[in-house]
PyMOL Python script that loads the backbone (N, CA, C, O; Angstrom):
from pymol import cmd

cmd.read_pdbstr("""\
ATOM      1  N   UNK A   1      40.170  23.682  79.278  1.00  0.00           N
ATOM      2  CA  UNK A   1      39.023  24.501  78.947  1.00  0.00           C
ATOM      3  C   UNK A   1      38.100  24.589  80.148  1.00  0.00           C
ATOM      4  O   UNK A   1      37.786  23.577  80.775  1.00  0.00           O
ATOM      5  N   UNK A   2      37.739  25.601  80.415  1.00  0.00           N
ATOM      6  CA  UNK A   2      36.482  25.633  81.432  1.00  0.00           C
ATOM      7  C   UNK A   2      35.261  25.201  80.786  1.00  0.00           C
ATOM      8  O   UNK A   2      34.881  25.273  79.618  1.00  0.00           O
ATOM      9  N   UNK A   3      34.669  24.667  81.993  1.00  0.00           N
ATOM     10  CA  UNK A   3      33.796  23.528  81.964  1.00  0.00           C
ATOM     11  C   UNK A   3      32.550  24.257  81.017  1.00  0.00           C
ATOM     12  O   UNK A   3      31.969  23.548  80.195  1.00  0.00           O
ATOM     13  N   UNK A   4      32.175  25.688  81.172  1.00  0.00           N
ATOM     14  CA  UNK A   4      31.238  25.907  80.532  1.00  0.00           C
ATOM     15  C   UNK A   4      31.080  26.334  79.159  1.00  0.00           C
ATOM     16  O   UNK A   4      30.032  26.682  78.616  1.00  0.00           O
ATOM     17  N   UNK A   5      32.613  26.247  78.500  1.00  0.00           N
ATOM     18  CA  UNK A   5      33.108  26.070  77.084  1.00  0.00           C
ATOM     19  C   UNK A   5      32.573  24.578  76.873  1.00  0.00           C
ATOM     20  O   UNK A   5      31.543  24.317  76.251  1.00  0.00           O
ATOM     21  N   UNK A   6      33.565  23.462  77.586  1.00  0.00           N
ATOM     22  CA  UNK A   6      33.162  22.432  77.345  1.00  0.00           C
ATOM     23  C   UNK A   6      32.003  21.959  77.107  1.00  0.00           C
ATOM     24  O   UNK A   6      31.883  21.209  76.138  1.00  0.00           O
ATOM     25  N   UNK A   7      30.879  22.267  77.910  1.00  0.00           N
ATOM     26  CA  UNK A   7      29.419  21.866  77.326  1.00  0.00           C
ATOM     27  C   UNK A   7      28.832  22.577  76.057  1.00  0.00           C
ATOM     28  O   UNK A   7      28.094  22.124  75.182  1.00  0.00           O
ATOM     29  N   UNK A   8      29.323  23.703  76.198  1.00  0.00           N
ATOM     30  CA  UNK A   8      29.264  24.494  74.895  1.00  0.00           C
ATOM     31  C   UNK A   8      29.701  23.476  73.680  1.00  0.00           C
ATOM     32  O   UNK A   8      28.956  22.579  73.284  1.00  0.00           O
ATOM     33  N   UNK A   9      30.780  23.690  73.235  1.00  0.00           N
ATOM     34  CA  UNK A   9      31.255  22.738  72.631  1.00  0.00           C
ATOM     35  C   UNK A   9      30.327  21.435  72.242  1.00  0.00           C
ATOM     36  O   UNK A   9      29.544  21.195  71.323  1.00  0.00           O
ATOM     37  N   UNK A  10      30.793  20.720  73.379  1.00  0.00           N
ATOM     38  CA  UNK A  10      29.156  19.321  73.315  1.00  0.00           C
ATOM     39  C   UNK A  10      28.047  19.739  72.684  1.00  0.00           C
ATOM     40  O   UNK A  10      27.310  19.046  71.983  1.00  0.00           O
ATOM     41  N   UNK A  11      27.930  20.947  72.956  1.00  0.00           N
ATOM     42  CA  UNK A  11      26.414  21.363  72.231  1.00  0.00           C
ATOM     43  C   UNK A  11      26.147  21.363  70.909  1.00  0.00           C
ATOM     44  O   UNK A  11      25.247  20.850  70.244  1.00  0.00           O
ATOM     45  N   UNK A  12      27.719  22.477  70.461  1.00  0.00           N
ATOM     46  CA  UNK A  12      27.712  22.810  69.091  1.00  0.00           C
ATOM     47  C   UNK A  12      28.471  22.079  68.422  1.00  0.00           C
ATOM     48  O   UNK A  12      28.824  22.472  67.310  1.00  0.00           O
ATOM     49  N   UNK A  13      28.895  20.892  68.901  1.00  0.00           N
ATOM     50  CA  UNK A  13      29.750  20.212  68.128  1.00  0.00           C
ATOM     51  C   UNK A  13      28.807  19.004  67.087  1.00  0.00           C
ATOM     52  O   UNK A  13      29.262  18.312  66.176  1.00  0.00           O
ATOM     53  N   UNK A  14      27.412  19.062  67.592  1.00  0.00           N
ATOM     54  CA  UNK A  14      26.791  17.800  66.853  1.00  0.00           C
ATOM     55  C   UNK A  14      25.978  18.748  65.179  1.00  0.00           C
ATOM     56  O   UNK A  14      25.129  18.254  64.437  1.00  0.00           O
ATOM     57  N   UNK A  15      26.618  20.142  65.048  1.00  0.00           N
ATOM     58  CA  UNK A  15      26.150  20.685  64.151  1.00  0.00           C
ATOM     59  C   UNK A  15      26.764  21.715  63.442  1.00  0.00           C
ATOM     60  O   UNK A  15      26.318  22.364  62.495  1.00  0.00           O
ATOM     61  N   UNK A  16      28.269  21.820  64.238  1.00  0.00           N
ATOM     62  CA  UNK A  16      29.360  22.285  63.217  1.00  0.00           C
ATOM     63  C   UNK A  16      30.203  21.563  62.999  1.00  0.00           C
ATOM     64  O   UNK A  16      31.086  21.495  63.854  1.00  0.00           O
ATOM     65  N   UNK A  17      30.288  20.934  62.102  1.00  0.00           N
ATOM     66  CA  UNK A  17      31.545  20.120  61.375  1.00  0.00           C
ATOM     67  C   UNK A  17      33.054  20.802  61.684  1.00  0.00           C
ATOM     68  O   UNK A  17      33.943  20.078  62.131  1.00  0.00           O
ATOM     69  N   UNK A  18      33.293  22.197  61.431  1.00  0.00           N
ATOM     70  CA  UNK A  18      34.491  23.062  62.343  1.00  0.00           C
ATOM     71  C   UNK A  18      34.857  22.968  63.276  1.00  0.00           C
ATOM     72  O   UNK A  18      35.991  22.837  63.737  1.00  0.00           O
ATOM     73  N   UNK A  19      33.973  23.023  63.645  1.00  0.00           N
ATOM     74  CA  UNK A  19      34.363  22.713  65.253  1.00  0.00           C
ATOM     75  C   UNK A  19      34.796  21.879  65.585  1.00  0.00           C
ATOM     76  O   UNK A  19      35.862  22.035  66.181  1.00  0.00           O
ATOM     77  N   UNK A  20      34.213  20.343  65.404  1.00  0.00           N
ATOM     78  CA  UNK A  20      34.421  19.323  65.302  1.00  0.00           C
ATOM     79  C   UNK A  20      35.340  18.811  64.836  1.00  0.00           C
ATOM     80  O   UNK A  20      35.559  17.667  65.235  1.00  0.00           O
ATOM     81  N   UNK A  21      36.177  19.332  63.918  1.00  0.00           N
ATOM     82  CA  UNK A  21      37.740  19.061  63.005  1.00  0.00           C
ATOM     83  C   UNK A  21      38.754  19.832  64.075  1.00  0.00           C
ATOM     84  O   UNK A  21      39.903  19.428  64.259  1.00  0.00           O
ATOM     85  N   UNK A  22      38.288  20.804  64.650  1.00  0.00           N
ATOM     86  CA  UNK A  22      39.573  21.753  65.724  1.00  0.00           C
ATOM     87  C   UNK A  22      38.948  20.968  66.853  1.00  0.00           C
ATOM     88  O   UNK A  22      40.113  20.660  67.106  1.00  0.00           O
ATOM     89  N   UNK A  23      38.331  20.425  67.659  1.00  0.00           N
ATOM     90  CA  UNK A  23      38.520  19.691  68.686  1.00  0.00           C
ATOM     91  C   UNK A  23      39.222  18.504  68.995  1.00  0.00           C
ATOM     92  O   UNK A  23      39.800  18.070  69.992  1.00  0.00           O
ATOM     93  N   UNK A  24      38.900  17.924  67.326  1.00  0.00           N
ATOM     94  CA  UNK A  24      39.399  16.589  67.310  1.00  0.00           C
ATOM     95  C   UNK A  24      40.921  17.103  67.295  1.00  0.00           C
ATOM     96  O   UNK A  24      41.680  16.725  68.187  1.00  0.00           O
ATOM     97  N   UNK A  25      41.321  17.879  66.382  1.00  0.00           N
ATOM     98  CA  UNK A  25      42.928  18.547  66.171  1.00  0.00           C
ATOM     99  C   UNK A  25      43.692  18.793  67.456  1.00  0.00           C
ATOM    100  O   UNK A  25      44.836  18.443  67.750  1.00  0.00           O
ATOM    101  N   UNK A  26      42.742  19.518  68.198  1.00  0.00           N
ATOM    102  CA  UNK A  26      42.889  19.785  69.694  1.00  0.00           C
ATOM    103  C   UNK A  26      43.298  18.571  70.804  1.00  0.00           C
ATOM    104  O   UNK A  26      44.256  18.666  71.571  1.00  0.00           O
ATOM    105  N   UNK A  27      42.617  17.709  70.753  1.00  0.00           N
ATOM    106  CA  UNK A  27      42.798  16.730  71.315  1.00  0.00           C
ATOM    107  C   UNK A  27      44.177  15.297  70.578  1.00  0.00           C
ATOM    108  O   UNK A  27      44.927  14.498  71.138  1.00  0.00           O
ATOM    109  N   UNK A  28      43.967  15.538  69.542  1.00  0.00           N
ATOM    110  CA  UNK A  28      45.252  14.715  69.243  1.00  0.00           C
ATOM    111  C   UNK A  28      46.583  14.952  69.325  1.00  0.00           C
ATOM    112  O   UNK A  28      47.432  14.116  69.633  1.00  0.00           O
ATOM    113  N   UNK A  29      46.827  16.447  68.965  1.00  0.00           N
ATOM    114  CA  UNK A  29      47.561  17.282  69.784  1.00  0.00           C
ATOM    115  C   UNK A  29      48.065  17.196  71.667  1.00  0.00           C
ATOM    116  O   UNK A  29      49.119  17.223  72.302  1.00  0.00           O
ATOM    117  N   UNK A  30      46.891  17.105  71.909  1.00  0.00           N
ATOM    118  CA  UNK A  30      47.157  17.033  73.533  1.00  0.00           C
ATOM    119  C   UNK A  30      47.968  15.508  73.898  1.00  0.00           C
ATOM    120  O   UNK A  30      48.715  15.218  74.832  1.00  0.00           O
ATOM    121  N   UNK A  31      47.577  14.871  72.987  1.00  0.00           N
ATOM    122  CA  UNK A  31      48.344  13.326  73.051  1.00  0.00           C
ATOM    123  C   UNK A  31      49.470  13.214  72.824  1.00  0.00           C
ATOM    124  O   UNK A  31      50.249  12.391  73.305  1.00  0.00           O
ATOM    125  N   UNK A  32      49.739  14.295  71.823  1.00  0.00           N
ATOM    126  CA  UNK A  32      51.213  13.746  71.358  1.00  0.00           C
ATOM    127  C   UNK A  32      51.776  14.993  72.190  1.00  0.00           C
ATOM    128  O   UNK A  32      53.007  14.963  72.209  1.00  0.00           O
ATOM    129  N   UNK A  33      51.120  16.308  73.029  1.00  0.00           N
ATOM    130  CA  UNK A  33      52.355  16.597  73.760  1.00  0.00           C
ATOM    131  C   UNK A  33      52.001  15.697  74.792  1.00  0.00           C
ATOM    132  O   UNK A  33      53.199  15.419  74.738  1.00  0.00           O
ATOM    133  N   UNK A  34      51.431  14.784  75.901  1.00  0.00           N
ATOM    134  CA  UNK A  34      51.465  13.823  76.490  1.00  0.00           C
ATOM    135  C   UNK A  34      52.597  12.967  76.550  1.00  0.00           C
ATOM    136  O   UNK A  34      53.294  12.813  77.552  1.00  0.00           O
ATOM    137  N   UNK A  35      52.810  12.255  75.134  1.00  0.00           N
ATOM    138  CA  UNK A  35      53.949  11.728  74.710  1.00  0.00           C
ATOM    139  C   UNK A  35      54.965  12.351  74.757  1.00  0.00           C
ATOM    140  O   UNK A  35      55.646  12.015  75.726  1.00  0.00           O
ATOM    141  N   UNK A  36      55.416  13.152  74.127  1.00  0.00           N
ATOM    142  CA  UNK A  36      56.318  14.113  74.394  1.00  0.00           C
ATOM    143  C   UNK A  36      57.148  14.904  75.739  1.00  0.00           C
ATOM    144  O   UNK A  36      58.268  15.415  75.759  1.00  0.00           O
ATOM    145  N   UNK A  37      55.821  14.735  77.132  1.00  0.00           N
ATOM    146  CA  UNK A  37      56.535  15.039  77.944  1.00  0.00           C
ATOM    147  C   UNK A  37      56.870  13.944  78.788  1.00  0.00           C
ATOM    148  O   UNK A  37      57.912  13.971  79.444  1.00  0.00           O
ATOM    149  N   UNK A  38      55.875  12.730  78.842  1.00  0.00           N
ATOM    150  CA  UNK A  38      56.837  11.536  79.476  1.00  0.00           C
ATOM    151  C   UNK A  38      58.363  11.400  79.348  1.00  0.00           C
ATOM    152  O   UNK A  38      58.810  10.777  80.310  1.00  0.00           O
ATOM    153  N   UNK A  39      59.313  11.784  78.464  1.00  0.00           N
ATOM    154  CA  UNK A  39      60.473  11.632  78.309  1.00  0.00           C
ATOM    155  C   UNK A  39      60.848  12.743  79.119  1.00  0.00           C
ATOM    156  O   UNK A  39      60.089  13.703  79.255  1.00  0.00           O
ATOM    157  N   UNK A  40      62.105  12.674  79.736  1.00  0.00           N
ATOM    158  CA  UNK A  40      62.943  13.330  80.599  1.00  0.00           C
ATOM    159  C   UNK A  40      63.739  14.776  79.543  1.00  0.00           C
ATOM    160  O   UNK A  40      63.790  16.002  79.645  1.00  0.00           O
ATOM    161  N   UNK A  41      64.313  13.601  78.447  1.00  0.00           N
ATOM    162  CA  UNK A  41      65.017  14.343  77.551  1.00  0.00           C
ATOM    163  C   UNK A  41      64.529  14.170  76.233  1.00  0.00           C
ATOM    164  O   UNK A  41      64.056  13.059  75.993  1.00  0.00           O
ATOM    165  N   UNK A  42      64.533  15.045  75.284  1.00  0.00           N
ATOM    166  CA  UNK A  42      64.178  15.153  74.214  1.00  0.00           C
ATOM    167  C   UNK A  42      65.185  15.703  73.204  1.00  0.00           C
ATOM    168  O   UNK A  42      65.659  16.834  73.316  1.00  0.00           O
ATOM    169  N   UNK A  43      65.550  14.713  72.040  1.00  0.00           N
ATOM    170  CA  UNK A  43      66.148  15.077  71.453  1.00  0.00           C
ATOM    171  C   UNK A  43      66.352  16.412  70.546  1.00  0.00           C
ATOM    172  O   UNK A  43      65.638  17.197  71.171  1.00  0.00           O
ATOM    173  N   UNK A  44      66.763  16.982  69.709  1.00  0.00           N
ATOM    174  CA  UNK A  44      66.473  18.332  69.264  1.00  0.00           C
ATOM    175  C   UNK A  44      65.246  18.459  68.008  1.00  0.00           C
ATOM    176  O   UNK A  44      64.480  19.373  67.704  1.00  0.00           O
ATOM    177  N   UNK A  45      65.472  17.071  67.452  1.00  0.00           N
ATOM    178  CA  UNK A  45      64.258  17.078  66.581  1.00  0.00           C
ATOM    179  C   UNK A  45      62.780  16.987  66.941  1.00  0.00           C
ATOM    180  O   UNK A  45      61.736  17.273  66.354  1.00  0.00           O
ATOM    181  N   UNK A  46      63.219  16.274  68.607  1.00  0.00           N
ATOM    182  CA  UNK A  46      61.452  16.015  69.079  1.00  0.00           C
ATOM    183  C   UNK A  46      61.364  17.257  69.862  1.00  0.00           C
ATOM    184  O   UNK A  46      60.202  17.634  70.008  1.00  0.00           O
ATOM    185  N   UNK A  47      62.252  17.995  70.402  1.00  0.00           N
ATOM    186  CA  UNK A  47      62.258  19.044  70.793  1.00  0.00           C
ATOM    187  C   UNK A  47      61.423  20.502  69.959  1.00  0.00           C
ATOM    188  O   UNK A  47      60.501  21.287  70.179  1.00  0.00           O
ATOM    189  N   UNK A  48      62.197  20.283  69.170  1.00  0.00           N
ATOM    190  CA  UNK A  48      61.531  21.022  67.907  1.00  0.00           C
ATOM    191  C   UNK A  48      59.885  20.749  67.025  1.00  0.00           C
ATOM    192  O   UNK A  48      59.101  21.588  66.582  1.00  0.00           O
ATOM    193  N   UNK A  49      59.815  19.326  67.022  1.00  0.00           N
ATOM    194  CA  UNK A  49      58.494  19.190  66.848  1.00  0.00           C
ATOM    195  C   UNK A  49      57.450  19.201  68.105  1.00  0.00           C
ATOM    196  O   UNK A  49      56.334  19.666  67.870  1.00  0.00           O
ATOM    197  N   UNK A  50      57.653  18.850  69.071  1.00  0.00           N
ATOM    198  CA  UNK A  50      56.523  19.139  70.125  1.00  0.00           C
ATOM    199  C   UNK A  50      56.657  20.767  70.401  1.00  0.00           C
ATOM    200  O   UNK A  50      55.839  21.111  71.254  1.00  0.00           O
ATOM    201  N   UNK A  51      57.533  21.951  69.869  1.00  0.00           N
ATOM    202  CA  UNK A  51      57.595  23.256  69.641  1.00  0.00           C
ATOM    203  C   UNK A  51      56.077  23.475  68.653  1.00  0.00           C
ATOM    204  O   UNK A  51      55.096  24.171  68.911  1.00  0.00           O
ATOM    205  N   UNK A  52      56.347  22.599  67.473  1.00  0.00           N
ATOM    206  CA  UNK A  52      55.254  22.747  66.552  1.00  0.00           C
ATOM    207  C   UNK A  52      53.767  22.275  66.872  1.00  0.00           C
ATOM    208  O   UNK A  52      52.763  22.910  66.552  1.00  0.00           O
ATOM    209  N   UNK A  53      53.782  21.054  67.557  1.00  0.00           N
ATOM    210  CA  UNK A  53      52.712  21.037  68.041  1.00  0.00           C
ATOM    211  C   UNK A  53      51.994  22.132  69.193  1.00  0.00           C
ATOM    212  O   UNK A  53      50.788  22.372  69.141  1.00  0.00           O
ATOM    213  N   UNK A  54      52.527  22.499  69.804  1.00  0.00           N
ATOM    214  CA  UNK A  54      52.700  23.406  70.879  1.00  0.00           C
ATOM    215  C   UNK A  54      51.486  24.170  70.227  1.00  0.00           C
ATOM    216  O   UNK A  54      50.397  24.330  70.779  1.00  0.00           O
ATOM    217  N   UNK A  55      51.845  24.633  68.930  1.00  0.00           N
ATOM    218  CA  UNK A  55      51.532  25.956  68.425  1.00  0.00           C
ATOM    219  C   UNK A  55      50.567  25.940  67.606  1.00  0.00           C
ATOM    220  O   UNK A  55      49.955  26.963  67.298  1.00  0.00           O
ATOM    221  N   UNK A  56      50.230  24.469  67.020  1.00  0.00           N
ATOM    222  CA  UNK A  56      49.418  24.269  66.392  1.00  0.00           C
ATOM    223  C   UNK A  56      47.753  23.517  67.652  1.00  0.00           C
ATOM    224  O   UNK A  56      46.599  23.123  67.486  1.00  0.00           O
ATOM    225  N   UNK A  57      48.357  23.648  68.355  1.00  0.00           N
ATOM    226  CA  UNK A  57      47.316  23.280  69.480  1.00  0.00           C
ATOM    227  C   UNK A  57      46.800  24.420  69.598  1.00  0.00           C
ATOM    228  O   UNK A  57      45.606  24.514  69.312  1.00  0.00           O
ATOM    229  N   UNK A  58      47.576  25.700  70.078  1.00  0.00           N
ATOM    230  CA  UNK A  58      47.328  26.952  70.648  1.00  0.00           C
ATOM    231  C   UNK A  58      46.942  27.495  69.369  1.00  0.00           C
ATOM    232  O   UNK A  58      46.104  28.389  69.483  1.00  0.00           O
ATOM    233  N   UNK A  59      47.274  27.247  68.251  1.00  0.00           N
ATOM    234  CA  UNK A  59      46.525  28.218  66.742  1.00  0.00           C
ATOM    235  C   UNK A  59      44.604  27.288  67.192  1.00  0.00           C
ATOM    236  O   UNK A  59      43.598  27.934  67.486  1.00  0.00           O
ATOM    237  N   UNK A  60      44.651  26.304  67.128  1.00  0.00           N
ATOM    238  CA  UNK A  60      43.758  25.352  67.055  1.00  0.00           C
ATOM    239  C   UNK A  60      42.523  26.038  68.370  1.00  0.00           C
ATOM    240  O   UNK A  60      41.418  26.549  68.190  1.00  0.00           O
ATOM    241  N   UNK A  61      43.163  25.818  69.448  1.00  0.00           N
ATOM    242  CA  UNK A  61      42.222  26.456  71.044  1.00  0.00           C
ATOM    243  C   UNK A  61      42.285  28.082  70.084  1.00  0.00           C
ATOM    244  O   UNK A  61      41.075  28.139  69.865  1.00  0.00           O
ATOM    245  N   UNK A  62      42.680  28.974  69.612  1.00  0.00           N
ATOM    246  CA  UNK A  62      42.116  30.299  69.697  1.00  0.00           C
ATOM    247  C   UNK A  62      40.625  30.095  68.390  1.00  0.00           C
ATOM    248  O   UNK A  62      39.466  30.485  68.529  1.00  0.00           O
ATOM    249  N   UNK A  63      41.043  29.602  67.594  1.00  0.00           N
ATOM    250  CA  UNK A  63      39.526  28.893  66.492  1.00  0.00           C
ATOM    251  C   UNK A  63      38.457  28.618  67.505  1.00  0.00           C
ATOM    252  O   UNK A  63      37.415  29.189  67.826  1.00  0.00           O
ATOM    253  N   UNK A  64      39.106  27.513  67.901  1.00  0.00           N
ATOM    254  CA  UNK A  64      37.500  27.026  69.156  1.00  0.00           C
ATOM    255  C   UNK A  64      36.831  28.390  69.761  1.00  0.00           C
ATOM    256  O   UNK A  64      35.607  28.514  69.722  1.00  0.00           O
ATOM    257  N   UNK A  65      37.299  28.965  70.078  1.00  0.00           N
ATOM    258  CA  UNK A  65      37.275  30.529  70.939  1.00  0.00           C
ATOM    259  C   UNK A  65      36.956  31.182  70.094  1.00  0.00           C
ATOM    260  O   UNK A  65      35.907  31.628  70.557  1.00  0.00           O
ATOM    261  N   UNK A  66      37.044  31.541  69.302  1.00  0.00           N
ATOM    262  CA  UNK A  66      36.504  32.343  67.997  1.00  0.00           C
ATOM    263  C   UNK A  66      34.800  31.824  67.674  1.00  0.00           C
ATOM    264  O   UNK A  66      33.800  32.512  67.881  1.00  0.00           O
ATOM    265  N   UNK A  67      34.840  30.379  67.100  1.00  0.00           N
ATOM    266  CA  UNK A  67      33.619  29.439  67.200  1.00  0.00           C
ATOM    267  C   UNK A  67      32.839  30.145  68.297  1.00  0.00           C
ATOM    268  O   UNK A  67      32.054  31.041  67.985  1.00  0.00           O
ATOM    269  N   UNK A  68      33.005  29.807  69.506  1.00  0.00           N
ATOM    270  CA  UNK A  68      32.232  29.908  70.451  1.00  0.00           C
ATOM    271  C   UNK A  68      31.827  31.398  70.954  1.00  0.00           C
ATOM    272  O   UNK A  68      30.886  31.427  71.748  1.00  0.00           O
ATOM    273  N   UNK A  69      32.280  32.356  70.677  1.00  0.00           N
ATOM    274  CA  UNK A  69      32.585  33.764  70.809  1.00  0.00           C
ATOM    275  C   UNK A  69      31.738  33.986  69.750  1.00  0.00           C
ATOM    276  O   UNK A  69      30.847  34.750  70.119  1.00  0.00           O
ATOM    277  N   UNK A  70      31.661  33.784  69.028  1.00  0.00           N
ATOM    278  CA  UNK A  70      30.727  34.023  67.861  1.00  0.00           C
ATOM    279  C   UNK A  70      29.221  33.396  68.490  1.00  0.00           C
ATOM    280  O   UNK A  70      28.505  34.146  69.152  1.00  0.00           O
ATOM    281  N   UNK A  71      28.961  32.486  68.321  1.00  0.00           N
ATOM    282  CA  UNK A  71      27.901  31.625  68.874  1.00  0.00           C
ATOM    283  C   UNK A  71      27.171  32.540  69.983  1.00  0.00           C
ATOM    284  O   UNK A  71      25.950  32.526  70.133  1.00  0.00           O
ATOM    285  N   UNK A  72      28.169  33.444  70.847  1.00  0.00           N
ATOM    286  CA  UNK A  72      27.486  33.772  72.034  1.00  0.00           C
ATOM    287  C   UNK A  72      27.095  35.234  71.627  1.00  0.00           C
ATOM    288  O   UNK A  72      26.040  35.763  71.977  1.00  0.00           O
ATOM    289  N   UNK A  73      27.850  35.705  71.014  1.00  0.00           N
ATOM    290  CA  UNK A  73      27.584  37.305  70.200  1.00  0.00           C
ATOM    291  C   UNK A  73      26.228  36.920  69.582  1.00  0.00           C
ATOM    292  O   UNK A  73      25.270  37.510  70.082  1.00  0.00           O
ATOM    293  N   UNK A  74      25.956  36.050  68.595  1.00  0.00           N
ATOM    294  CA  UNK A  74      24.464  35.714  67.812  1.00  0.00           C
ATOM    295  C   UNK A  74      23.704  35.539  69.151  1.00  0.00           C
ATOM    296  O   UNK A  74      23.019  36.444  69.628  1.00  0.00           O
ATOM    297  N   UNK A  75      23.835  34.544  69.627  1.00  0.00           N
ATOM    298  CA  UNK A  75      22.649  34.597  70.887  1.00  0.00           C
ATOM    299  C   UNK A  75      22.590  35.571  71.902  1.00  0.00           C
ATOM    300  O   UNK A  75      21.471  35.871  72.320  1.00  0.00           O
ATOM    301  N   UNK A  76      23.245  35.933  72.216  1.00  0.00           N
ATOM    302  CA  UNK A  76      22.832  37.565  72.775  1.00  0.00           C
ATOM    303  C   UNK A  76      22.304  38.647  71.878  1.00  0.00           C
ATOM    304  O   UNK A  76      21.712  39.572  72.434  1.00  0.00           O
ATOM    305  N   UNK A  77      22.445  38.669  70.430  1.00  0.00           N
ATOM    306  CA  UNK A  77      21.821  39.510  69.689  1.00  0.00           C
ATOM    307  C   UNK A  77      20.476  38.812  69.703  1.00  0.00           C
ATOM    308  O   UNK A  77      19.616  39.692  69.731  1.00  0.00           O
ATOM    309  N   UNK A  78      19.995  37.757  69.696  1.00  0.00           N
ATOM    310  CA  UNK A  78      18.918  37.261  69.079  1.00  0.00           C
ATOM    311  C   UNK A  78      17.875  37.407  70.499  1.00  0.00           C
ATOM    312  O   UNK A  78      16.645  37.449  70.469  1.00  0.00           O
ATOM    313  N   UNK A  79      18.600  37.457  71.508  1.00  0.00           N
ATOM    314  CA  UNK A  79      18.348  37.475  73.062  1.00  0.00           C
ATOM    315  C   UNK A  79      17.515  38.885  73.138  1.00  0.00           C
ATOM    316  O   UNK A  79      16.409  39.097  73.636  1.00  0.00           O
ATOM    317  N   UNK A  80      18.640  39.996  72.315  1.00  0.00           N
ATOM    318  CA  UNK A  80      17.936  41.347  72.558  1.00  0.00           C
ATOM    319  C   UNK A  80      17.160  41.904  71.810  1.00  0.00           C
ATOM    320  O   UNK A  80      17.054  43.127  71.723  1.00  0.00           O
ATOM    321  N   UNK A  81      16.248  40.740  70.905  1.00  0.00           N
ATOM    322  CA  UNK A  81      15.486  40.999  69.867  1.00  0.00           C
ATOM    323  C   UNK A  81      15.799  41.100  68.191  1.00  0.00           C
ATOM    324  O   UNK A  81      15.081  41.622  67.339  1.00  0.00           O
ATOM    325  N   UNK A  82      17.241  40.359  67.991  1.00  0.00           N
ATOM    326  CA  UNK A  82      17.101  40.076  66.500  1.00  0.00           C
ATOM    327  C   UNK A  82      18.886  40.678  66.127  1.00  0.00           C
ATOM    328  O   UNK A  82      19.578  41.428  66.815  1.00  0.00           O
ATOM    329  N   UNK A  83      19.095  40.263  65.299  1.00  0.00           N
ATOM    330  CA  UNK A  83      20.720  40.994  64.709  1.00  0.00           C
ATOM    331  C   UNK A  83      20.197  41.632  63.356  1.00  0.00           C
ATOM    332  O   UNK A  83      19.236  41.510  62.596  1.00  0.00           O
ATOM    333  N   UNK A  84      21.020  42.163  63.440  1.00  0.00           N
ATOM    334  CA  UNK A  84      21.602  43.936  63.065  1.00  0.00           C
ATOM    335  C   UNK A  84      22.697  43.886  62.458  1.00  0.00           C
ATOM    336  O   UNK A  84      23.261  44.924  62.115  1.00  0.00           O
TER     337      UNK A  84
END
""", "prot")
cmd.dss("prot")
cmd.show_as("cartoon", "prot")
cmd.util.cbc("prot")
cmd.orient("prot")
């Protein structure tokens, strides 16, 4: 993530609980593909599940992005005098 998501995040994470469930998702994810790629070879079943994680990371990062995309749409409306 670029860094100025990341503080983002930090920001809005102490007051959306959502967010906070897809980061954490996000990050446990990142562990187990971690795990997953230390091995050279992977059998077809771990093959197949670090496929799933894969995807459930990447379903997970487009939410965060959504979250935050939103967040910045309201404050630029509120920036140009109020939403509409």
């Amino acid at each position: 993530m670029e860094k100025r998501d990341r503080e983002l995040i930090d920001l809005l994470i102490k007051e959306n609980e959502i967010l906070e469930k897809y980061v954490q998702a996000h990050q446990q994810y990142e562990k187990q593909l971690e795990e997953y790629n230390r091995h050279p070879y992977l059998s077809t079943e771990q093959w197949v599940e670090r496929k799933r994680v894969q995807k459930l990371k990447l379903a997970g990062r487009d939410k965060i992005e959504q979250i935050l995309a939103e967040h910045r749409r309201t404050k630029k409306k509120l920036a140009q005098g109020g939403v509409s």
